[in-house]
VODREN-322929 format. One line per 4 residues: number of its first residue (from 1); their letters; for each residue z, x, y of C-alpha. Coordinates in pm, whole numbers. Layout:
REM residues N
NUM> A> Z X Y ~ ...
REM end
This chain:
REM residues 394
1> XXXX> 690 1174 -2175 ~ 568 1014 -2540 ~ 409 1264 -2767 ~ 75 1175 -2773
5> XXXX> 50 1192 -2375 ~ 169 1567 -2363 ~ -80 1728 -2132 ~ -127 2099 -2157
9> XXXX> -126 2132 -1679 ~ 83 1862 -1684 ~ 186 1976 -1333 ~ -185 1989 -1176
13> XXXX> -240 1643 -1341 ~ 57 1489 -1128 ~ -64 1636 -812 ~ -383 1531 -908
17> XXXX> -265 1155 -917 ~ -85 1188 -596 ~ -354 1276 -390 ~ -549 1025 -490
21> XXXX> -277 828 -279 ~ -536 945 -10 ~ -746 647 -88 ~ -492 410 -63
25> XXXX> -356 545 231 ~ -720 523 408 ~ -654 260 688 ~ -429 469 839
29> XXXX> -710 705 969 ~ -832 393 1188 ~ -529 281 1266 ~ -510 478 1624
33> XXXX> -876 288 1684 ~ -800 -40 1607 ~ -735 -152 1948 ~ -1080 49 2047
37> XXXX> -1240 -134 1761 ~ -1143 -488 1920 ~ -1269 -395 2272 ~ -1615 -232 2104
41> XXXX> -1652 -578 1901 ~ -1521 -816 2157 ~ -1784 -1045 2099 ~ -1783 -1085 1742
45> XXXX> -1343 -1092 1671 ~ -1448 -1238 1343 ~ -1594 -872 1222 ~ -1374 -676 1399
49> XXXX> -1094 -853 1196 ~ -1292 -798 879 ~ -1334 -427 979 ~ -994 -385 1031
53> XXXX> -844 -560 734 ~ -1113 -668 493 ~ -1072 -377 296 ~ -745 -521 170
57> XXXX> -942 -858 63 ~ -1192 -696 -99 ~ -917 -444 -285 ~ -790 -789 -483
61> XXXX> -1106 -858 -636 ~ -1161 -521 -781 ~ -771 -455 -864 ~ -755 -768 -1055
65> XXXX> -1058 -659 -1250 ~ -971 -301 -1287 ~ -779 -428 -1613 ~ -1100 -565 -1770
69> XXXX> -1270 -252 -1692 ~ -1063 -16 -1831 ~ -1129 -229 -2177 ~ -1453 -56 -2130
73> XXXX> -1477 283 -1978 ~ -1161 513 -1974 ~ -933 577 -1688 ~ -1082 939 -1570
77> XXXX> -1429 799 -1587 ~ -1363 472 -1368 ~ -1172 654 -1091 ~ -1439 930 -1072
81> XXXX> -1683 683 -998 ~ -1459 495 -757 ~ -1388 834 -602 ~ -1751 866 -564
85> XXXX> -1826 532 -398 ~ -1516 572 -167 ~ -1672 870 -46 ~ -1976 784 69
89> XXXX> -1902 438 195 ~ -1572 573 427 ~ -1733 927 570 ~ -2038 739 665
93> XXXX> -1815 423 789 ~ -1911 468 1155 ~ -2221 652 1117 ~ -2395 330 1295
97> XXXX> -2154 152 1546 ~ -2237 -220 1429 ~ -2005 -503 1349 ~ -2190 -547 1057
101> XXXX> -2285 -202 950 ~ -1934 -115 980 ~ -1841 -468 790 ~ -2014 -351 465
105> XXXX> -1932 -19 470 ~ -1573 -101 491 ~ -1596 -382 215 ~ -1720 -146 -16
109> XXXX> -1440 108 92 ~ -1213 -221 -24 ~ -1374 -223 -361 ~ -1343 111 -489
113> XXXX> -975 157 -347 ~ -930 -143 -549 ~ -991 34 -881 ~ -813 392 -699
117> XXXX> -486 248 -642 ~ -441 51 -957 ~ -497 327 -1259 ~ -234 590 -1137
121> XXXX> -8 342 -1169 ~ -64 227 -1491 ~ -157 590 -1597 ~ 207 676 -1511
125> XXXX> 374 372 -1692 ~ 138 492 -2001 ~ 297 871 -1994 ~ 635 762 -1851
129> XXXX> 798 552 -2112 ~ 1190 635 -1999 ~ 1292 428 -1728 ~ 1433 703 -1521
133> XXXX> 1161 957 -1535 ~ 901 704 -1454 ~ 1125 594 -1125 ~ 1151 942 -1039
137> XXXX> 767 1025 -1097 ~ 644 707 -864 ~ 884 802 -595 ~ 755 1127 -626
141> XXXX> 372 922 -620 ~ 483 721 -335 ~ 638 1010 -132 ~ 292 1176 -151
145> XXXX> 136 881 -42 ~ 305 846 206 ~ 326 1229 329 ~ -62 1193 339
149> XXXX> -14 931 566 ~ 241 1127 834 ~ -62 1368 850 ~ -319 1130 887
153> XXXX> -148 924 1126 ~ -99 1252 1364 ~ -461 1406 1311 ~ -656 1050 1355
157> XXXX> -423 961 1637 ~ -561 1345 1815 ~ -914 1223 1672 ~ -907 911 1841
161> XXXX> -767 989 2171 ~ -1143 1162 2248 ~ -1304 884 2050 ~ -1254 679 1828
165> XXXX> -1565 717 1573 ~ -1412 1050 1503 ~ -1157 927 1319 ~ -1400 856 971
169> XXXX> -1476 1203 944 ~ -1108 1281 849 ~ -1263 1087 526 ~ -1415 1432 393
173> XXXX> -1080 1502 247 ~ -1179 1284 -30 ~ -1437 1557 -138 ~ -1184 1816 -268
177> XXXX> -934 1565 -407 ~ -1219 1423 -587 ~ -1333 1784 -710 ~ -974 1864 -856
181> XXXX> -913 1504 -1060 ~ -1260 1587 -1234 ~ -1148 1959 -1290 ~ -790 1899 -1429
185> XXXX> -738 1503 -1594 ~ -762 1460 -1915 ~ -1011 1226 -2108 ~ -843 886 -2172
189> XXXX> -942 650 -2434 ~ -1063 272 -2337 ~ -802 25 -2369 ~ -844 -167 -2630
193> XXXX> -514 -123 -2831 ~ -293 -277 -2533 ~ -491 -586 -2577 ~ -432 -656 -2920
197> XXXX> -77 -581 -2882 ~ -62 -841 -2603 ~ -222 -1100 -2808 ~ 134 -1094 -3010
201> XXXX> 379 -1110 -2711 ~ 520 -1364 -2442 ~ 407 -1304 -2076 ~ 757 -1324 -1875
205> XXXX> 612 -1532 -1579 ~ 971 -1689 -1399 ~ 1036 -1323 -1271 ~ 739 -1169 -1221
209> XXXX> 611 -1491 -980 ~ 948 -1475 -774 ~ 869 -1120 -748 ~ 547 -1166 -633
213> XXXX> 621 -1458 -366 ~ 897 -1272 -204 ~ 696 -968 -180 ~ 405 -1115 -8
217> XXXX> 617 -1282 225 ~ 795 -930 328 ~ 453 -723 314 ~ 244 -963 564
221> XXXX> 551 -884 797 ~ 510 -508 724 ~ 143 -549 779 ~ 158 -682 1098
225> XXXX> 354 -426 1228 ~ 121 -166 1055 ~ -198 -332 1187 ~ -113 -404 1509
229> XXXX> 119 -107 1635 ~ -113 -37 1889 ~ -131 -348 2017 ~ 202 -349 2061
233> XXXX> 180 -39 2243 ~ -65 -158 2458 ~ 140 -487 2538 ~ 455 -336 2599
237> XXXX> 258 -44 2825 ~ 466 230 2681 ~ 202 457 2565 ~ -144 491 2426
241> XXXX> -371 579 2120 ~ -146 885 2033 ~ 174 709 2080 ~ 23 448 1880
245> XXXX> -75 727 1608 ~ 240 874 1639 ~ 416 565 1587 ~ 235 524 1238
249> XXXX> 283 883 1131 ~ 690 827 1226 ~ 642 480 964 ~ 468 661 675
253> XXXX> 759 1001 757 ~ 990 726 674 ~ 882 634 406 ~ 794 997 323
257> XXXX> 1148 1084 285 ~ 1312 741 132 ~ 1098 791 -131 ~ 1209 1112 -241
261> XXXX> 1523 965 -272 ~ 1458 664 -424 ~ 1509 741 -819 ~ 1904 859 -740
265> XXXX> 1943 521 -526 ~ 1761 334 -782 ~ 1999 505 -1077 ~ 2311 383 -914
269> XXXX> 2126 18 -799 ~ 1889 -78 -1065 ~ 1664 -379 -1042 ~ 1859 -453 -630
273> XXXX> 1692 -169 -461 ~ 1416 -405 -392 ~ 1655 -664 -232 ~ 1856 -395 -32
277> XXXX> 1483 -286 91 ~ 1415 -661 209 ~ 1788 -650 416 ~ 1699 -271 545
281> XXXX> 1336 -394 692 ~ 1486 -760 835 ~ 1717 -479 1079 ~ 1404 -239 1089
285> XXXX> 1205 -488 1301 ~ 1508 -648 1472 ~ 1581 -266 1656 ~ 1150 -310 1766
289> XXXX> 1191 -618 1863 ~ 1516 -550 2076 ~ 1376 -228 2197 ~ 1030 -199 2312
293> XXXX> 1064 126 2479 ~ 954 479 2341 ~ 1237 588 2232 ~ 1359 269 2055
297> XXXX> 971 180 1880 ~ 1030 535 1731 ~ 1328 498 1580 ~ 1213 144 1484
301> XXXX> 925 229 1316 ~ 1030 515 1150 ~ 1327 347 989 ~ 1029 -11 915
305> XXXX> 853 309 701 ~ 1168 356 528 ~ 1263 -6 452 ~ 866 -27 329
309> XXXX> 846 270 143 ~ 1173 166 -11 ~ 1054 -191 -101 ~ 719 -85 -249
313> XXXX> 825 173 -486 ~ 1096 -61 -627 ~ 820 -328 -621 ~ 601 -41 -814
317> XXXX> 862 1 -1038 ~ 959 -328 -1112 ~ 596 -424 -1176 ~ 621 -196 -1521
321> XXXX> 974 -326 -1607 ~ 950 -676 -1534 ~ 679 -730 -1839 ~ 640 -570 -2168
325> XXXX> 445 -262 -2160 ~ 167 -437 -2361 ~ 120 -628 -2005 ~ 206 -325 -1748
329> XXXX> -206 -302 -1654 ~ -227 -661 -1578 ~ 95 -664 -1415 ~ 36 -369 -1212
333> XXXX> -329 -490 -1122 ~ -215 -833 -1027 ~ 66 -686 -772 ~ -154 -466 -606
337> XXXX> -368 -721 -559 ~ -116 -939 -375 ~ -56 -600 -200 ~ -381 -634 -60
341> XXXX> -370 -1012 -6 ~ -59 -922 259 ~ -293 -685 472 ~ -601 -930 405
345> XXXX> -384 -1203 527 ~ -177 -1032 798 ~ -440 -1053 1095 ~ -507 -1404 1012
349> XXXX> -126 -1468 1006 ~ -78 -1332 1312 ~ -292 -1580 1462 ~ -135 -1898 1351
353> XXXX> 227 -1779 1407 ~ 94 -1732 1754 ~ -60 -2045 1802 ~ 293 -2185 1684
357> XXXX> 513 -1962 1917 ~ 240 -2022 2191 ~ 239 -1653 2268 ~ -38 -1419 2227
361> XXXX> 155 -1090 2174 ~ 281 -912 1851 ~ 644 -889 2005 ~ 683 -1286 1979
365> XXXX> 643 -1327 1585 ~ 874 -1044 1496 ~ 1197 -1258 1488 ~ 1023 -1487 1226
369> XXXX> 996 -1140 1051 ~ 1335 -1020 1074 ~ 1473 -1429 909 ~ 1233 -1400 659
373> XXXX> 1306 -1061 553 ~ 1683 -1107 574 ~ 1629 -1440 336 ~ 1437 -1243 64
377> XXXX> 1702 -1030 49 ~ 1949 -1242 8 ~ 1740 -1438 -267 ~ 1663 -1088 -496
381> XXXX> 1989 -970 -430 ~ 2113 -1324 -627 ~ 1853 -1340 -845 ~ 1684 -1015 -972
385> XXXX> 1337 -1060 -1065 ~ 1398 -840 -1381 ~ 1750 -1041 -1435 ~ 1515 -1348 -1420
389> XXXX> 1224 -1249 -1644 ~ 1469 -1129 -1911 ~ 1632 -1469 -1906 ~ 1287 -1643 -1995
393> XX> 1238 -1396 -2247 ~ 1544 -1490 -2427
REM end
């Protein structure tokens, strides 16, 4: 950790940024509903989609403008009053069931997990300057993030299965994460220096655009399968709302426990763990697609969380290698912000590829999942985006 980032509770501060993950992790509370949702809003599909994934649109407005803000106002001040704005806005998300009540609310949710998920990141490529450390220390983010989702996944899936407006007041959590980031961060300065700094260096653009393409492409796929597990429950008639909750807690254990592990695998694979992850998911979603049983969506999805959890902490990681540092808060801000754009995107997507395939169920687009995730590996695997951005540089 540099010197001049030494933090007296440098322990509380780390779990401090981890639970924060909560935010980020906040869909997966409605995730068990989201079928409900549909049949509550049959009439207006064009709000319940918004509902359901319009967080993640909004979220790329507000990431790509965290940046600019932090210019302004320090890190600990803008996610305290993101914190604040989440709260309100996701407790009271159902408090009036009405597409467009619930449309706004959930919109403004979007916004401030915008600005939530984007300054941990940066905050840890700030006090993380060795390579190693900092892989270790957003596994370490990402396995919390995750690990908040196994829990949510199980508790909303009990919540929903007696209704599923109960599900937002598992948002009340925020309260006492919100209480200990105010109690034990640190002031940070506005960031002014990394702009100058910026001014003086080259933006390596080849590697960091071929990252971003091929990770879109993998995370509308994941998205999909995240959205709409309980459709697919519901389609293949082997369960529902808690299988469908269990289902997403079994995804996010996955990824739990790959990302504990990912700084050794990353130390022995470097700048290819996000390739391998893009192979791993393409035979993730081929077992779910073969399988549609109980037994085999469990193992599927659990081993899709792994895959994903794998592929978005390399992603993470390569976001802060792939550019000077001068350019890690851009870099970071614009990849989240695709991020989003894959679970904005991914009900829409669904659509079309079904009007191609001429099928209305989830099971029919997963093979176009599994090629496309098998050919992004292959591409990264040839062609690091790191390998690529250095060669621009040079």
């Amino acid at each position: 950790m540099a010197e001049e980032h030494r933090i007296k509770h440098e322990g509380l501060v780390v779990t401090a940024i981890i639970l924060t993950s909560f935010c980020y992790m906040h869909d997966m509370v409605i995730i068990p509903a989201v079928n409900s949702i549909y049949e509550q809003f049959a009439d207006s599909p064009g709000l319940a989609n918004f509902i359901v994934s319009g967080p993640a649109g909004v979220m790329i407005i507000t990431e790509l403008l965290t940046p600019r803000m932090l210019r302004h106002v320090g890190k600990k001040r803008l996610m305290t009053i993101a914190m604040v704005v989440f709260a309100f806005a996701s407790i009271f998300g159902a408090a009036i069931v009405d597409p467009v009540y619930m449309a706004v609310a959930r919109g403004i949710v979007g916004a401030a997990v915008g600005v939530i998920a984007t300054v941990p990141l940066t905050l840890i490529s700030e006090l993380y300057e060795d390579e190693g450390k900092r892989s270790w220390l957003m596994g370490l983010y990402n396995a919390g993030m995750t690990g908040i989702g196994f829990v949510l996944g199980i508790l909303s899936g009990y919540v929903a299965s007696s209704g599923w407006q109960g599900c937002f007041r598992l948002y009340w959590i925020t309260v006492p994460i919100l209480v200990l980031w105010v109690l034990v961060m640190p002031e940070t300065g506005k960031d002014s220096a990394g702009e100058q700094e910026a001014k003086r260096e080259r933006f390596p653009m080849g590697g960091f655009v071929k990252l971003l393409v091929v990770f879109f492409l993998i995370g509308v796929f994941y998205a999909i399968i995240y959205y709409q597990i309980s459709v697919y429950v519901s389609e293949q008639q082997i369960g529902d709302e808690m299988l469908a909750g269990t289902l997403s807690s079994l995804g996010t254990l996955g990824g739990f426990v790959i990302s504990f592990l990912f700084g050794g695998i990353f130390k022995r694979i470097q700048e290819r763990s996000f390739g391998v992850g893009c192979l791993a998911l393409a035979a993730s979603i081929l077992i779910l697609y073969l399988f549609p049983s109980v037994a085999g969506s469990m193992i599927a999805t659990f081993l899709i969380g792994a895959a994903w959890g794998f592929i978005y902490t390399a992603f993470t990681m390569d976001l802060t290698t792939v550019v000077p540092q001068s350019f890690v808060n851009t870099s970071v801000s614009v990849g989240l912000a695709v991020a989003g754009l894959c679970m904005f995107a991914s009900t829409y997507v669904t659509t079309l590829l079904q009007m191609i395939t001429g099928s209305s169920t989830i099971s029919s687009i997963l093979p176009i999942g599994v090629v496309v995730s098998a050919l992004c590996g292959v591409i990264t695997l040839v062609s690091p985006p790191k390998a690529s951005a250095s060669e621009a540089a040079s």
